[in-house]
LOTORKOL-418359 format. One line per field, with one value per residue: x, y, z of N, C-alpha, C, CB in turn; residue number from 1; residue in one letter. Coordinates in steps of 0.05 Angstrom, whole numbers, plus 5000, padded with zeros to 4 digits. Each point is the difference from the previous one (the first is absolute). Glycine has a CB too. Example, Ala and Ser with C-alpha at 12.3 -4.5 7.8 and 13.67 -1.06 7.14 Angstrom:
% LOTORKOL-418359
n_east <- [5264	5031]
n_north <- [4886	5044]
n_up <- [5156	4961]
ca_east <- [4982	5016]
ca_north <- [5024	5024]
ca_up <- [5000	5001]
c_east <- [5018	4985]
c_north <- [5024	5022]
c_up <- [5000	5014]
cb_east <- [4962	5024]
cb_north <- [4977	4987]
cb_up <- [5025	4957]
i <- [1	2]
aa <- [A	S]
***
This chain:
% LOTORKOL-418359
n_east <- [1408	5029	4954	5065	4972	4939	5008	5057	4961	4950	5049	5009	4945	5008	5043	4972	4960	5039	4969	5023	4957	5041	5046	4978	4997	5060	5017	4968	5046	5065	4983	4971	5069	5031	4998	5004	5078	5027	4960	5030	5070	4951	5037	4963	4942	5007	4943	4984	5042	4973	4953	5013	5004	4961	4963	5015	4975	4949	4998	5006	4933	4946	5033	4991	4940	4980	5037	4975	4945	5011	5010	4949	5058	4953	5073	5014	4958	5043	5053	4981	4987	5058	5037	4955	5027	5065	4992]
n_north <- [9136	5021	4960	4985	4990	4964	4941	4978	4971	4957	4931	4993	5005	4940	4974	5009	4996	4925	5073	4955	5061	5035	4977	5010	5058	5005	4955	5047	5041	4978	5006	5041	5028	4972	4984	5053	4999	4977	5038	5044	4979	5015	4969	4987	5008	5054	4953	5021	4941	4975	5030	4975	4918	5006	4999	4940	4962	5027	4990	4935	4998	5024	4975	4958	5006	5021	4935	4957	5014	4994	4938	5002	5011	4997	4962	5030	5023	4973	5029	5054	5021	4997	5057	5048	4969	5008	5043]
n_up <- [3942	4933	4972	4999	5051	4968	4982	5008	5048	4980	5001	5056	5018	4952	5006	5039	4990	4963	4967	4948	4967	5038	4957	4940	5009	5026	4944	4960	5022	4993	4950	4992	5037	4962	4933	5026	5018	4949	5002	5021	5000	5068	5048	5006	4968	5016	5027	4948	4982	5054	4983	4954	5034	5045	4945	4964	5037	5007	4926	5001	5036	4962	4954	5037	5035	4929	4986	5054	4982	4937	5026	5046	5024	5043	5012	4972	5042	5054	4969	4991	5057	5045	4949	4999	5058	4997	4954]
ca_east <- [5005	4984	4979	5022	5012	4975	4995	5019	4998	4962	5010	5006	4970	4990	5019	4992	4969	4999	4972	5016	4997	5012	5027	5003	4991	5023	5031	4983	5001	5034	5009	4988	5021	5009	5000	4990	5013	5025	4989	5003	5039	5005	5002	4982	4976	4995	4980	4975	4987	4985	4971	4984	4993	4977	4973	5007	4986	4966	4987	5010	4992	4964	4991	4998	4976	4971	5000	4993	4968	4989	5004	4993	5023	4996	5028	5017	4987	5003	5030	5003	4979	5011	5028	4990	4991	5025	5016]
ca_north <- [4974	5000	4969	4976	4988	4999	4975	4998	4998	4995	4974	4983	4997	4978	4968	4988	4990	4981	4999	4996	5021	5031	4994	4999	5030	5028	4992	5009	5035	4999	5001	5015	5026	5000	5007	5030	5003	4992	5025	5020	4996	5008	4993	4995	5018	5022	4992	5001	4975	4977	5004	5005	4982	4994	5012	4986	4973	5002	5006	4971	4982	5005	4988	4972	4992	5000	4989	4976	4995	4992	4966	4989	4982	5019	5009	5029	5026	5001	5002	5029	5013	5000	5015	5038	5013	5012	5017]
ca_up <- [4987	4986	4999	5000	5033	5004	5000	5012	5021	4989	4997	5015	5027	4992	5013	5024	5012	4977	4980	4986	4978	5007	5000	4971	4978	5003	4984	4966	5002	4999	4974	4977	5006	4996	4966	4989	5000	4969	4973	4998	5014	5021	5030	5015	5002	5031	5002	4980	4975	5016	4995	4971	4995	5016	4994	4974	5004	5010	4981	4986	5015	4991	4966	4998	5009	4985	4975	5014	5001	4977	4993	5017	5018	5022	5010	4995	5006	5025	5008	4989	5011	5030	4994	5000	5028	5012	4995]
c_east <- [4989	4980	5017	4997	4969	4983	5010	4985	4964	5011	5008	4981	4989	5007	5000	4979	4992	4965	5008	4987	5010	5029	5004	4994	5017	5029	4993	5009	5027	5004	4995	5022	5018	5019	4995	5024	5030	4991	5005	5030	4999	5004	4981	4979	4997	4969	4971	5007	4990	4971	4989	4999	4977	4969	4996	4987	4970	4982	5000	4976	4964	4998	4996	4973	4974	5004	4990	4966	4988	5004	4992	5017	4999	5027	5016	4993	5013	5037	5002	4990	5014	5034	4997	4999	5026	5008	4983]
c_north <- [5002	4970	4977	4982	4986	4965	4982	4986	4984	4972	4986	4994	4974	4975	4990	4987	4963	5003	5004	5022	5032	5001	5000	5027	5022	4986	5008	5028	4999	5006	5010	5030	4993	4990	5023	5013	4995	5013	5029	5010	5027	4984	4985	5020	5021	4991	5005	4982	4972	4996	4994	4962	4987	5000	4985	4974	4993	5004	4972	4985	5008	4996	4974	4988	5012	4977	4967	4993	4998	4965	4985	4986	5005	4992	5021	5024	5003	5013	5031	5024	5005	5022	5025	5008	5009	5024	5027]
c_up <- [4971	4982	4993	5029	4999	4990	4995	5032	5004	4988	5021	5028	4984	4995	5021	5013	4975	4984	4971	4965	5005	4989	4968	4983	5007	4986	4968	5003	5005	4971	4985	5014	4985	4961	4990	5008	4977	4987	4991	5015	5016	5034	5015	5001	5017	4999	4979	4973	5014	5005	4979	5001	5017	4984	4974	5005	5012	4975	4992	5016	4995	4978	4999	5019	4976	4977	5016	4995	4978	4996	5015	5008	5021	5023	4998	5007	5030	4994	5000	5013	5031	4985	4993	5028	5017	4989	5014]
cb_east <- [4997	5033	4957	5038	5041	5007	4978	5031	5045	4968	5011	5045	4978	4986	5027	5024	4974	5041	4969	5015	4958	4972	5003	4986	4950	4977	5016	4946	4954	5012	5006	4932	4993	4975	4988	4946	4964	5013	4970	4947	5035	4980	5021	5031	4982	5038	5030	4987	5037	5039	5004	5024	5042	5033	5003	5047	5048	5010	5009	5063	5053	4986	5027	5056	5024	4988	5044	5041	4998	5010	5034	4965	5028	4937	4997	5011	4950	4954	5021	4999	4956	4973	5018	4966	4956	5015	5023]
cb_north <- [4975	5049	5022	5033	5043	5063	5014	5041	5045	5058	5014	5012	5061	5029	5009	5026	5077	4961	5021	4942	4969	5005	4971	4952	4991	5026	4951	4969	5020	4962	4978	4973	5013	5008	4963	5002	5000	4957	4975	4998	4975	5034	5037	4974	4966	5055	5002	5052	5016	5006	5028	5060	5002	5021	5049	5024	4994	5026	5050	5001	4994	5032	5028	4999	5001	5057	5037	5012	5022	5053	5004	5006	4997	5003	4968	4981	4998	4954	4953	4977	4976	4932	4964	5002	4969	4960	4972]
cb_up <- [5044	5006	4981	4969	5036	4991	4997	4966	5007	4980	4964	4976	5019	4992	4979	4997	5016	5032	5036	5036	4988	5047	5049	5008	4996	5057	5034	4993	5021	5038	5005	4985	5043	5060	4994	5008	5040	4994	5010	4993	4952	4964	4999	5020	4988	4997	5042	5018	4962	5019	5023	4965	4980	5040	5023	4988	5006	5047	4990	4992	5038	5025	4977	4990	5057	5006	4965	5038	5033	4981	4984	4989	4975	4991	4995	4968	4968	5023	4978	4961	4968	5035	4987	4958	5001	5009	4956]
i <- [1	2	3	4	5	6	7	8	9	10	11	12	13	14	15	16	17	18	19	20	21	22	23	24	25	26	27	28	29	30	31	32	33	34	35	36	37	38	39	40	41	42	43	44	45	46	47	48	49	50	51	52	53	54	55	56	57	58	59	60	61	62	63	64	65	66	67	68	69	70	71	72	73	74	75	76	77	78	79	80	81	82	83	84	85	86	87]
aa <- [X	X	X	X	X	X	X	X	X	X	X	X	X	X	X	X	X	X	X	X	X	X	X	X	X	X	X	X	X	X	X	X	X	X	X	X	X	X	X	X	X	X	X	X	X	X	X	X	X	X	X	X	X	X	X	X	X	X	X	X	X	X	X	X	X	X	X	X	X	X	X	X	X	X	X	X	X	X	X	X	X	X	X	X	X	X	X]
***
């Protein structure tokens, strides 16, 4: 299976169950695939670029929890912090 199918299949588990930040952050990750996919006009990622955006949005998601904690947002920390945990 590959991670497309993977989380493809990791989305609709979280519709079901109605968890609604799991659902939201793999739909984030879809779409960053799939802009990386226009960007580089191609089809369809193979798994090692899905990896790379994968590793992109996890990078994004710790910059922003340190920048958060500098502003003392500690919400934005919780949130930012559960969506590093899915990706």
């Amino acid at each position: 299976m590959s991670l497309k199918d993977k989380l493809l299949a990791d989305l609709q588990d979280a519709m079901r169950k109605g968890d609604t930040l799991r659902r939201d952050t793999i739909r984030f990750l879809r779409a960053a695939i799939t802009n990386e996919e226009v960007a580089r006009q191609v089809e369809s990622l193979d798994d090692t670029g899905v990896a790379e955006v994968l590793q992109r949005q996890a990078k994004q998601r710790r910059e922003s929890i340190a920048e958060f904690k500098k502003a003392n947002r500690q919400e934005l920390v919780v949130k930012e912090e559960a969506e590093l945990a899915i990706l």
